[in-house]
GUMI-832475 format. One record per atom (N, C-alpha, C): residue in three letters; x, y, z. Coordinates in steps of 0.2 Angstrom, whole numbers, plus 5000, padded with zeros to 4 digits. Example, Ala and Ser with C-alpha at 12.3 -4.5 7.8 and 13.67 -1.06 7.14 Angstrom:
<atoms>
ALA506649725039/ALA506249785039/ALA506649845039/SER506449895035/SER506849955036/SER506450005039/
</atoms>
This chain:
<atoms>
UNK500449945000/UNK500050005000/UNK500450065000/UNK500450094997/UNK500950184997/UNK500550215000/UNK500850265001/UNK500950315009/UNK500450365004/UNK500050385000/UNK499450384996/UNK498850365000/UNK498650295000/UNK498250285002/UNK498450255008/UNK498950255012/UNK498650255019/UNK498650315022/UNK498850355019/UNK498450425021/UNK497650445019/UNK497550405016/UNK496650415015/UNK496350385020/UNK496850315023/UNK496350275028/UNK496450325033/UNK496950355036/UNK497250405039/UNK496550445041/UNK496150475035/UNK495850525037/UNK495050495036/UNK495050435035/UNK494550415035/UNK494250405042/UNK495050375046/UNK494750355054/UNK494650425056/UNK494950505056/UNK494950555059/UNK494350575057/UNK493850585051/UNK493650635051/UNK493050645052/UNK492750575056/UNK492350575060/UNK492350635066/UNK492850655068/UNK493250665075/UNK493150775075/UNK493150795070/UNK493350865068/UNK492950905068/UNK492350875066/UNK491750915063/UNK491450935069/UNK491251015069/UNK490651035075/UNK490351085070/UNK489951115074/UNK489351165071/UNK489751235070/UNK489651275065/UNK489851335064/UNK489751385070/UNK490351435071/UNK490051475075/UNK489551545070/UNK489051595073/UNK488751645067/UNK489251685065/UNK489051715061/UNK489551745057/UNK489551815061/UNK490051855059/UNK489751935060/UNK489751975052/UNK489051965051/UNK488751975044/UNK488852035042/UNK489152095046/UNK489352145045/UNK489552165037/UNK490352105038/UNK490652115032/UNK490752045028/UNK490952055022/UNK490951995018/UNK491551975018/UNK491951915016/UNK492551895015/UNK492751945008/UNK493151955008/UNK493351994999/UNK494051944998/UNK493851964988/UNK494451914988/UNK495051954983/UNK495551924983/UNK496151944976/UNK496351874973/UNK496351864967/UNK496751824964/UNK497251844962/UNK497751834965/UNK498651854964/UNK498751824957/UNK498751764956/UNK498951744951/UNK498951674948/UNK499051664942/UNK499151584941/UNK499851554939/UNK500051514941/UNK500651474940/UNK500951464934/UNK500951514931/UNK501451484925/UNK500851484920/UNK500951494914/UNK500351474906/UNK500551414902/UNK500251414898/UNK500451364891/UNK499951394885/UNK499351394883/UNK499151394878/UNK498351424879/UNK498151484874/UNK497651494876/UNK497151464878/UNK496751394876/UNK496351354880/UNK496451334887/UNK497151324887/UNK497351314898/UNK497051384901/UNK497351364905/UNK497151434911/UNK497851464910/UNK498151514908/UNK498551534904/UNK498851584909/UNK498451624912/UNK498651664916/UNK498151704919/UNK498251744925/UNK497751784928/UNK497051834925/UNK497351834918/UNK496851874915/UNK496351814911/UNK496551744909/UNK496251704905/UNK495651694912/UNK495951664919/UNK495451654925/UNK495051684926/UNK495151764925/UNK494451824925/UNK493951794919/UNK494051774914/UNK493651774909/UNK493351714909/UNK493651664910/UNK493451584914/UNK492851624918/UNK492951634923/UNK492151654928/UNK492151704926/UNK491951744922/UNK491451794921/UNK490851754918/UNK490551764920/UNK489651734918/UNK489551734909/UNK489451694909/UNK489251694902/UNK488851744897/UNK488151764902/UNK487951824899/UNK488251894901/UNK488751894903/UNK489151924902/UNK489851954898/UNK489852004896/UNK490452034892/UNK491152054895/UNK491751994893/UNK492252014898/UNK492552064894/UNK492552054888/UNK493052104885/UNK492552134877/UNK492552194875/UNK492152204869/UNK492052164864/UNK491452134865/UNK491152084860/UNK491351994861/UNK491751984868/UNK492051924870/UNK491451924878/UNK491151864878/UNK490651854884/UNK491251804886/UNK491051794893/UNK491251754899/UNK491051664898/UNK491651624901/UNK491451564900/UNK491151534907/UNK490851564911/UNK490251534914/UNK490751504920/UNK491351474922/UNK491951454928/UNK491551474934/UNK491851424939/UNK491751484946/UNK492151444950/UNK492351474955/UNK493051444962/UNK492851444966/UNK492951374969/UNK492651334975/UNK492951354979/UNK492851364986/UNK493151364993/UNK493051324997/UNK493551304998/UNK493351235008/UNK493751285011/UNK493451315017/UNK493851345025/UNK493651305030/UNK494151305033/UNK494051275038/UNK494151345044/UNK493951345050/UNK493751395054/UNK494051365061/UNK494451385064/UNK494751345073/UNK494751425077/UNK494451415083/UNK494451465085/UNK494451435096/UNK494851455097/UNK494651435106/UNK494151485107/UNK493851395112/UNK492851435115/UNK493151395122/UNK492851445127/UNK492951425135/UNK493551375136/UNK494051395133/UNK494751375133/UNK494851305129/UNK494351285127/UNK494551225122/UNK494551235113/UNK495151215110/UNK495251245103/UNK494751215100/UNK494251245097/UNK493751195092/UNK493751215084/UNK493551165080/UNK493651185072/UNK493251145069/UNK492951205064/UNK492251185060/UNK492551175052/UNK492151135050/UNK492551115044/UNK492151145039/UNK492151145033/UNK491951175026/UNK491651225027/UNK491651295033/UNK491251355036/UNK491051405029/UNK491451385022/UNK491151415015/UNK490651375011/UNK490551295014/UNK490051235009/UNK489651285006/UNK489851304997/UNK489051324994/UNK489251384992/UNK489851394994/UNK490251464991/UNK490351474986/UNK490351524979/UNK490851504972/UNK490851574973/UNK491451584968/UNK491751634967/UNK491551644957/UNK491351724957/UNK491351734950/UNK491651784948/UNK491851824942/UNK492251864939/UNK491951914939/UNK491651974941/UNK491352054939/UNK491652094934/UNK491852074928/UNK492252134923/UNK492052194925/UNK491452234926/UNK491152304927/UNK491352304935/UNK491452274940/UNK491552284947/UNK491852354949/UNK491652364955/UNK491852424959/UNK492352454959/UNK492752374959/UNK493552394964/UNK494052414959/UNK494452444961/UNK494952474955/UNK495352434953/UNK495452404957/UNK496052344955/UNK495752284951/UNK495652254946/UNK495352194941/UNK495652124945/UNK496152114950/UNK496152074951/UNK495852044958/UNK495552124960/UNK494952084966/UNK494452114965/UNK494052104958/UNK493352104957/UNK492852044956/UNK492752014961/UNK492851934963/UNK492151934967/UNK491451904964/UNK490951934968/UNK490751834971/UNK490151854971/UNK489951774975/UNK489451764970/UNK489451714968/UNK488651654966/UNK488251624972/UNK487951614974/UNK487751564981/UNK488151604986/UNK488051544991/UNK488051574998/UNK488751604997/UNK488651685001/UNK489051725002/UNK489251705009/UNK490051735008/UNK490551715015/UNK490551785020/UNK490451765026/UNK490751815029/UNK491251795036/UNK491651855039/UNK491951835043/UNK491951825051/UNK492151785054/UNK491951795061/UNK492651795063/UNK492651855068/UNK493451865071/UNK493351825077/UNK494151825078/UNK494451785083/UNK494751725084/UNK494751695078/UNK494851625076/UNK495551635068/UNK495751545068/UNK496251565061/UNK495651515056/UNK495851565049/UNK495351525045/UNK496151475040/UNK495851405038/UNK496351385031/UNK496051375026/UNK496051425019/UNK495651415015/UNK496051345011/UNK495651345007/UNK496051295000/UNK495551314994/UNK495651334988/UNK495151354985/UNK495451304977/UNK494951284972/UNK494851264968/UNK494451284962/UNK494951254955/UNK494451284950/UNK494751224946/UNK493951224940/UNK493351244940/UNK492851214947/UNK492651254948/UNK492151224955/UNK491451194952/UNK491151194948/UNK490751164943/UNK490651094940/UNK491351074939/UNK491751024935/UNK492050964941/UNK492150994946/UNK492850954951/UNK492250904954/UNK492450874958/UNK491850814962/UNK492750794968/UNK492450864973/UNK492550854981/UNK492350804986/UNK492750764989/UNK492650714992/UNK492550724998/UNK491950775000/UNK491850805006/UNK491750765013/UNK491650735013/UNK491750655018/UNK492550665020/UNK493050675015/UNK493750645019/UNK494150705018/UNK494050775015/UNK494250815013/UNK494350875023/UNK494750905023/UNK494850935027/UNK495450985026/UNK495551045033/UNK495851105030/UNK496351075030/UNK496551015031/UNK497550995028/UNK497750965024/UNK497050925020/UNK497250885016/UNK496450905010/UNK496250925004/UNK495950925000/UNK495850864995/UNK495350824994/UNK495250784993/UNK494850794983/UNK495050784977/UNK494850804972/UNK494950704967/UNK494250704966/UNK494050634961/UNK494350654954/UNK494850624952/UNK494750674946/UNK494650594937/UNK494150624932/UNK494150554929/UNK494250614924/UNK494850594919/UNK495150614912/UNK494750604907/UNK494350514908/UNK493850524901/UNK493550554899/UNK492950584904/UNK492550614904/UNK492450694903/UNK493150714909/UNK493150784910/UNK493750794908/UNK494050854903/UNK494750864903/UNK494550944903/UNK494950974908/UNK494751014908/UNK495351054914/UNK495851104913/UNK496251114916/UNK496351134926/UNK496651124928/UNK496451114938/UNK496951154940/UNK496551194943/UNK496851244947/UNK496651234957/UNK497251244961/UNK497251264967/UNK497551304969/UNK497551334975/UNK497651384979/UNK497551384985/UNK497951394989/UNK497951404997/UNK498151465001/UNK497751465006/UNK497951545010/UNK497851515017/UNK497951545023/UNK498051565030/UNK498051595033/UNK497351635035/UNK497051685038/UNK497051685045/UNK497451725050/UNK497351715059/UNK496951785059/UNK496251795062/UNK496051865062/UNK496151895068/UNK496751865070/UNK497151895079/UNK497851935077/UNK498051935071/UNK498651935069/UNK498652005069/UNK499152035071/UNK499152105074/UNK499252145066/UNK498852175063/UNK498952225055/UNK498452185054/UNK498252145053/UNK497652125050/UNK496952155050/UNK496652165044/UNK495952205047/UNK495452175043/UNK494752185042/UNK494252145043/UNK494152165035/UNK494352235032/UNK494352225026/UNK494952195021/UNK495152175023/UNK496052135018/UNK495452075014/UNK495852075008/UNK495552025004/UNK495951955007/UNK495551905003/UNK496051845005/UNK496651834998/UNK497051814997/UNK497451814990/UNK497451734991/UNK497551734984/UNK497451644982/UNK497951664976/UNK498551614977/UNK498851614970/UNK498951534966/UNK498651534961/UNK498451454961/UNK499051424957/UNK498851344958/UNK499351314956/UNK499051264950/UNK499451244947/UNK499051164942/UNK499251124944/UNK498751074944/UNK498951004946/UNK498850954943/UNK498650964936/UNK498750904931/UNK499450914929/UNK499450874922/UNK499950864919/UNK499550854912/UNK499950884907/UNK499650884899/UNK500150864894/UNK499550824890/UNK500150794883/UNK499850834877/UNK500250844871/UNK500250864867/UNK500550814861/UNK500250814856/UNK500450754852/UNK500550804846/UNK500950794840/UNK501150834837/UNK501350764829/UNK501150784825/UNK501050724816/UNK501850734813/UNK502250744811/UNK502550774803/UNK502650694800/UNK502650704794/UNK502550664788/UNK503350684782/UNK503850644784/UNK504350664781/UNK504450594774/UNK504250664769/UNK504550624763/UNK504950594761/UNK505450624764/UNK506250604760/UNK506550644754/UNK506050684751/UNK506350704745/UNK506750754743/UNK506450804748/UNK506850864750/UNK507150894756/UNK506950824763/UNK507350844769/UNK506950894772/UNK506050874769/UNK505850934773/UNK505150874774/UNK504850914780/UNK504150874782/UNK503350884778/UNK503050844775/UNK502550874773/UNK502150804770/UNK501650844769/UNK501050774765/UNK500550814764/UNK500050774759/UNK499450764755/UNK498750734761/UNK499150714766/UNK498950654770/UNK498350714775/UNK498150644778/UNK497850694786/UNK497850644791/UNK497850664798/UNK497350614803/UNK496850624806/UNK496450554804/UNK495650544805/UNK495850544813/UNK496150494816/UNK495850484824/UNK496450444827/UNK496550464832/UNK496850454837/UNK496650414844/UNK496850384847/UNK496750354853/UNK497450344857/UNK497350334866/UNK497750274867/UNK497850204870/UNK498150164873/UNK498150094873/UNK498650094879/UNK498550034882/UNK498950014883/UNK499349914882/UNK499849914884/UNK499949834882/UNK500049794889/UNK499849804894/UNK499949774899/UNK499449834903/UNK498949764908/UNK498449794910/UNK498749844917/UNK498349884919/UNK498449954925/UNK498949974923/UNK499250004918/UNK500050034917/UNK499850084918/UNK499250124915/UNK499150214914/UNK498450214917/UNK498550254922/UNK497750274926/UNK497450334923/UNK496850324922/UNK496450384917/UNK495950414923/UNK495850374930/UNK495550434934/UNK496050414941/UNK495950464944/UNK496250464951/UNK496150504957/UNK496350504964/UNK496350554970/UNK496850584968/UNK496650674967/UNK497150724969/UNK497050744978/UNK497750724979/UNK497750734987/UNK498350804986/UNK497950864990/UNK498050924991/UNK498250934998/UNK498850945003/UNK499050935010/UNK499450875011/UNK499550895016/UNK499950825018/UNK499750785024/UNK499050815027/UNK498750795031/UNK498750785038/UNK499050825039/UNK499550815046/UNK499450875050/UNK499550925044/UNK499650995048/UNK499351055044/UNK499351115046/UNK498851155042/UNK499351195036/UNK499851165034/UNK500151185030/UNK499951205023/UNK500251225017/UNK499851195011/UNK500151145008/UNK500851095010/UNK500951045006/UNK500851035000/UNK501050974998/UNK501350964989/UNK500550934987/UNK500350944981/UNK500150914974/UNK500150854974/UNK499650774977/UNK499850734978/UNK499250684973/UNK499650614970/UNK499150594965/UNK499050504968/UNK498550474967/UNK498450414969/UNK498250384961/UNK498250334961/UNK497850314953/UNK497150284957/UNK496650284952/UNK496150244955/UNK495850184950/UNK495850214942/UNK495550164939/UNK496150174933/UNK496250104930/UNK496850094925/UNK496650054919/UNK496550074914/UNK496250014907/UNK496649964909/UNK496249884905/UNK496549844903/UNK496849844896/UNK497149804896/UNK497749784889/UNK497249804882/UNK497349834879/UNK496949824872/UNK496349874873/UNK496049914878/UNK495349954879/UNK495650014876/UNK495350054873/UNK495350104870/UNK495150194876/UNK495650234875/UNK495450274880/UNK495650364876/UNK495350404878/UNK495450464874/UNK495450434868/UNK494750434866/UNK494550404858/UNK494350484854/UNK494750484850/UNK494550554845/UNK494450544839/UNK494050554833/UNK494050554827/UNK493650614825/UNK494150614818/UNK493850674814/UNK493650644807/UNK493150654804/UNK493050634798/UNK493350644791/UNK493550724790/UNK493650754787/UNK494750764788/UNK494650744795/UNK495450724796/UNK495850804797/UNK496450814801/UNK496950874801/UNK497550854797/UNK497550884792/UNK497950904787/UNK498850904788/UNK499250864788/UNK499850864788/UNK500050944786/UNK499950974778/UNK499850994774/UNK499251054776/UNK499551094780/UNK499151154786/UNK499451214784/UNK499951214783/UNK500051304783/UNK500651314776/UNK500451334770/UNK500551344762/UNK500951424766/UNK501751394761/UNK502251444762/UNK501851504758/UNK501951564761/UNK502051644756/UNK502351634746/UNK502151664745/UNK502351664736/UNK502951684738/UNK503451664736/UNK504151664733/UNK504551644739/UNK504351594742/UNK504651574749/UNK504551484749/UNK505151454751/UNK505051374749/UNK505051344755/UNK504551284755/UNK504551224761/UNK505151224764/UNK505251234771/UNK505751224775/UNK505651204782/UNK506251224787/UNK506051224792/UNK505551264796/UNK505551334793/UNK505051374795/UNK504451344793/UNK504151314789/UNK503551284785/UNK503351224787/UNK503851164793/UNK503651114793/UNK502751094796/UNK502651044795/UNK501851044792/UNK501650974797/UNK501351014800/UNK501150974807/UNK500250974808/UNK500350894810/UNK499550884812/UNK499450864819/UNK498750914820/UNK498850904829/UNK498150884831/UNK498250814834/UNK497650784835/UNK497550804840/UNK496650794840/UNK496250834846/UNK496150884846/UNK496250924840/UNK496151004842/UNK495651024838/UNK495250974836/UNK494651004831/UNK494050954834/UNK493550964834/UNK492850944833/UNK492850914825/UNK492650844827/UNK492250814820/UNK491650814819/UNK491350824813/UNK490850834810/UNK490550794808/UNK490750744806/UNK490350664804/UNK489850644807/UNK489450614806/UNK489250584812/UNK489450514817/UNK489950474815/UNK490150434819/UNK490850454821/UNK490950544821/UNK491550564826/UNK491550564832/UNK492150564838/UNK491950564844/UNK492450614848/UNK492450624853/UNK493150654858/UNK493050714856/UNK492450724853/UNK492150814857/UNK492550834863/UNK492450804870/UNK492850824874/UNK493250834876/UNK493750814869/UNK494650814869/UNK494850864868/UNK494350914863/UNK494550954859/UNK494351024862/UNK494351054868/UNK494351104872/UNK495151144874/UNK495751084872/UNK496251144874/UNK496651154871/UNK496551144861/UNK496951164860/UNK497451114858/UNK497251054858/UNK497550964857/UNK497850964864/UNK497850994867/UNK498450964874/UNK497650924879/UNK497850874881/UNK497650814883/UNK497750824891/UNK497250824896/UNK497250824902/UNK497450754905/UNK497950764910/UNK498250684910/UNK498250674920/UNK498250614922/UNK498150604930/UNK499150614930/UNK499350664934/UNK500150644935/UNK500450564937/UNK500750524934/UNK500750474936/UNK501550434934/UNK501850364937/UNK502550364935/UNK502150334927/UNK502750354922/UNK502850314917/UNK502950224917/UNK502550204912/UNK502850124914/UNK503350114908/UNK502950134903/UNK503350114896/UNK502850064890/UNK502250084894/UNK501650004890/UNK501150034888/UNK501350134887/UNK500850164884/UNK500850174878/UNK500150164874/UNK500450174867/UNK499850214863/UNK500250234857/UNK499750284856/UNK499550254846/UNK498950274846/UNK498650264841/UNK498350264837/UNK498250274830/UNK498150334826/UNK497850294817/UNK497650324814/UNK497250324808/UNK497350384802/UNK497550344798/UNK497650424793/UNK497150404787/UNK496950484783/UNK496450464778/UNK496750414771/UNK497250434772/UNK497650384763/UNK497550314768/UNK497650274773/UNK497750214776/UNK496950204777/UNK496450244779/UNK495750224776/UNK495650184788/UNK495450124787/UNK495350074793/UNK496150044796/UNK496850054791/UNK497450024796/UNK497550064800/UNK497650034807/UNK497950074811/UNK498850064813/UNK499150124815/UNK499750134817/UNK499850134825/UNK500350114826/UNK500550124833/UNK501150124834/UNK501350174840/UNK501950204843/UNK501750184850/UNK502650164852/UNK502450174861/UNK502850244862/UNK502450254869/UNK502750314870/UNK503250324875/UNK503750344874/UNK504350314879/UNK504350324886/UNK504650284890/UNK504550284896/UNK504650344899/UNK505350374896/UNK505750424901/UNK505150484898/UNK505050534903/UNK504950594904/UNK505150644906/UNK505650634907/UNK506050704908/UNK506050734915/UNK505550714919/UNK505350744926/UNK505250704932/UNK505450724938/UNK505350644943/UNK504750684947/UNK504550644952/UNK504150654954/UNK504450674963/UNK505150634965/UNK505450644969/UNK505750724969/UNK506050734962/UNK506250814962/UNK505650864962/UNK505050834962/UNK504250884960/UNK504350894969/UNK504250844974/UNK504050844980/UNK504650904983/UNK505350874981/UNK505950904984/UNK505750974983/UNK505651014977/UNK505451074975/UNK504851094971/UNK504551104975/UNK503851124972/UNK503951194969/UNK504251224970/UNK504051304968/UNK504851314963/UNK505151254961/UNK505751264957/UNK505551234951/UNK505151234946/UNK504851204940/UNK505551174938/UNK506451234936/UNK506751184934/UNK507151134936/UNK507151124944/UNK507451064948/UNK506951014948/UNK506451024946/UNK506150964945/UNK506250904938/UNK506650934936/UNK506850894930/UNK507350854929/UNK507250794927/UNK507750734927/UNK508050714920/UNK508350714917/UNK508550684912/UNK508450604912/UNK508250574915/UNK508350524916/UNK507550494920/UNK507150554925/UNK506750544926/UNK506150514921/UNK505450464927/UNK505050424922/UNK504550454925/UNK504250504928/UNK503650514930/UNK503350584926/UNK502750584925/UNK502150644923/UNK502050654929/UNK502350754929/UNK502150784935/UNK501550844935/UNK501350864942/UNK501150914941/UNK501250984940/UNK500850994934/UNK501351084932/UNK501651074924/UNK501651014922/UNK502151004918/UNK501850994910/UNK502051024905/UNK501751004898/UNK502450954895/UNK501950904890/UNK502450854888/UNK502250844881/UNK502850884876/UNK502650884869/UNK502750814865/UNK502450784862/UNK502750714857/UNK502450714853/UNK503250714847/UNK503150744842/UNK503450664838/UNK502850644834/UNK502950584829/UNK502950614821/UNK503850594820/UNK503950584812/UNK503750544809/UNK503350534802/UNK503250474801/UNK503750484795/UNK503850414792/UNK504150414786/UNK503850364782/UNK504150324776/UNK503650294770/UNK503850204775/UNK504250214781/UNK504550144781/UNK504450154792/UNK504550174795/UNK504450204802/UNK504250244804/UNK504050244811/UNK503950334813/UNK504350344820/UNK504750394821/UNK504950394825/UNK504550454833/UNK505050444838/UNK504450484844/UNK505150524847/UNK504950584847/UNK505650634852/UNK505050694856/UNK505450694861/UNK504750724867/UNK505350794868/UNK504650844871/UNK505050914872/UNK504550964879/UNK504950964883/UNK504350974888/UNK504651044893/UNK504251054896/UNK504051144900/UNK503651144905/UNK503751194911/UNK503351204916/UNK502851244913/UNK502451254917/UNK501851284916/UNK501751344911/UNK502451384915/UNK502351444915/UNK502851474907/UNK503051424905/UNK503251454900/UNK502951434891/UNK502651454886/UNK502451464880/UNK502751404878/UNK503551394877/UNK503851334872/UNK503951304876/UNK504151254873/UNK504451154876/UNK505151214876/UNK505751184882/UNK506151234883/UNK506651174885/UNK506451114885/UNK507051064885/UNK506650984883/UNK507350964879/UNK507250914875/UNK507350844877/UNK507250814879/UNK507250734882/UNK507550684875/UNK508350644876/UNK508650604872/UNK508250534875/UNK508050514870/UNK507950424871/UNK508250384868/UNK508950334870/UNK509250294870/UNK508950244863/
</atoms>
């Protein structure tokens, strides 16, 4: 058993033990918030950075920017509330249940990063006591394990098949004894990601000229595994470390894991993406500037026996559960000139990132990298990029924390 889930049994036998009744609030004032920030970007459909999150929760009938309305988002809060009563320390747990958090573009406050109003039940503060937020997005989307979840440890179901959709956290610690503190301070949340994303990437090298290109397209994609439990496609993200009221590392358990041969992230397009995507300028020839890449998952198919709608939300990067590499995952694919054959690639074992170097440094994206490491961590994009040629295909992978636009380091595979 890993120290994962005996930390679940851990809180299974406590969290009987924690729960009391909320004390009233003093409804005078509301909790106000500020989003500081987000951890690092990757690509327009992620959550990309502070201004993409405002427009994420601004409401849908709502205008965040001229003639751009709101995608509907909203962020979840768990507090936990301890305060000594008749000299014994007591703590109420979830004292925000039913809280969200939405985006006001028009709001009051002069600052855009704390224009941050409430949907449902509105929070207020009660002095005297320390509050531990944890907050999370999409609040909408996630499925909270409120049962085992507490201020030290955040409990998040997460299933990739179904939802793929970027995960954001954030933790504060609020004492309202704390001598400067006033009733007006926002709370700051500056969130973090906690998945990991793949990005798949086609070129089609002829041979003729030394350059990449085709006529060709891909219909669909999937992936496989060849030995059964190797890749988990749902899991517990464990947030804390359960012990103390800290905020702790990013932690992943697997929960469910195909067998051999089952089909997962199923995408087709009927109509197919185009190796043969971006036609050079007049007077400028095929090169490297021009190589001609097909990116599966980044379109919606039209057909009617298309599928993996769901995939195609970020832009082809693939929501993935952080997890070690085995080496038994493979990946899948159909092109329009090959009609029904399919092709396959494994994907190599090494990733470039450990999960030992992730825990050792969480706030140092680039210590956390391995040359030699086999783990999908969180924070992390993992580009794989498949050459094909008339006789193999080969796979070279290029990967980046969050926060940075390019793949900024290249992984050698022996």
């Amino acid at each position: 058993m890993n120290r994962f889930n005996i930390l679940l049994l851990i809180l299974i036998c406590a969290v009987s033990c924690t729960k009391t009744q909320p004390q009233a609030p003093q409804d005078h004032q509301k909790v106000m918030w500020r989003m500081e920030a987000v951890d690092g970007y990757s690509t327009k459909s992620l959550v990309e950075n502070i201004d993409y999150l405002q427009k994420a929760c601004t409401p849908v009938s709502v205008e965040y920017t001229s003639g751009v309305n709101g995608l509907g988002q909203t962020i979840g809060v768990w507090a936990n509330y301890r305060a000594e009563i008749d000299g014994k320390l007591e703590e109420t747990e979830n004292v925000f249940d039913g809280t969200r958090l939405i985006y006001n573009p028009k709001g009051v406050e002069s600052d855009p990063k704390a224009r941050w109003e409430y949907e449902g039940t509105e929070a207020y503060w009660v002095i005297g006591g320390e509050y531990v937020f944890r907050a999370y997005y999409p609040q909408n989307e996630l499925n909270i394990n409120k049962r085992l979840s507490n201020a030290k440890t955040l409990i998040i179901e997460s299933n990739t098949a179904s939802t793929q959709r970027d995960m954001l956290l954030a933790y504060n610690k609020v004492d309202t004894k704390q001598a400067g503190w006033t009733i007006t301070d926002p709370v700051k949340l500056n969130f973090r990601h906690a998945m990991a994303a793949m990005l798949f990437k086609f070129k089609f090298y002829d041979g003729s000229d030394g350059v990449f290109y085709s006529e060709d397209a891909i219909t669909s994609c999937w992936m496989e595994v060849d030995k059964d439990e190797a890749f988990a496609i749902t899991g517990y993200m464990i947030y804390g470390n359960g012990t103390d009221y800290e905020e702790g590392n990013i932690q992943w358990t697997k929960q469910y894991s195909p067998i051999a041969g089952y089909k997962f992230y199923h995408w087709s397009n009927t109509d197919g993406i185009p190796f043969k995507n971006q036609v050079p300028p007049a007077g400028e020839s095929w090169g490297s500037k021009y190589q001609q890449i097909a990116v599966p998952y980044s379109k919606v198919g039209t057909g009617a026996e298309d599928v993996g709608a769901e995939f195609t939300k970020q832009d082809g990067w693939v929501m993935t559960v952080p997890q070690e590499s085995t080496g038994h995952l493979k990946l899948c694919f159909t092109t329009k000139s090959g009609g029904d054959a399919v092709f396959t690639v494994t994907i190599p074992k090494k990733t470039g990132t450990s999960l030992e170097n992730y825990n050792d440094y969480q706030d140092e994206p680039d210590k956390q990298r391995d040359s030699n490491g086999t783990d999908w961590i969180p924070g992390y994009r993992y580009t794989y990029t498949i050459s094909i040629s008339k006789t193999n295909a080969n796979v070279s992978l290029s990967i980046a924390p969050w926060k940075r636009r390019d793949s900024s380091f290249d992984i050698k595979f022996n």
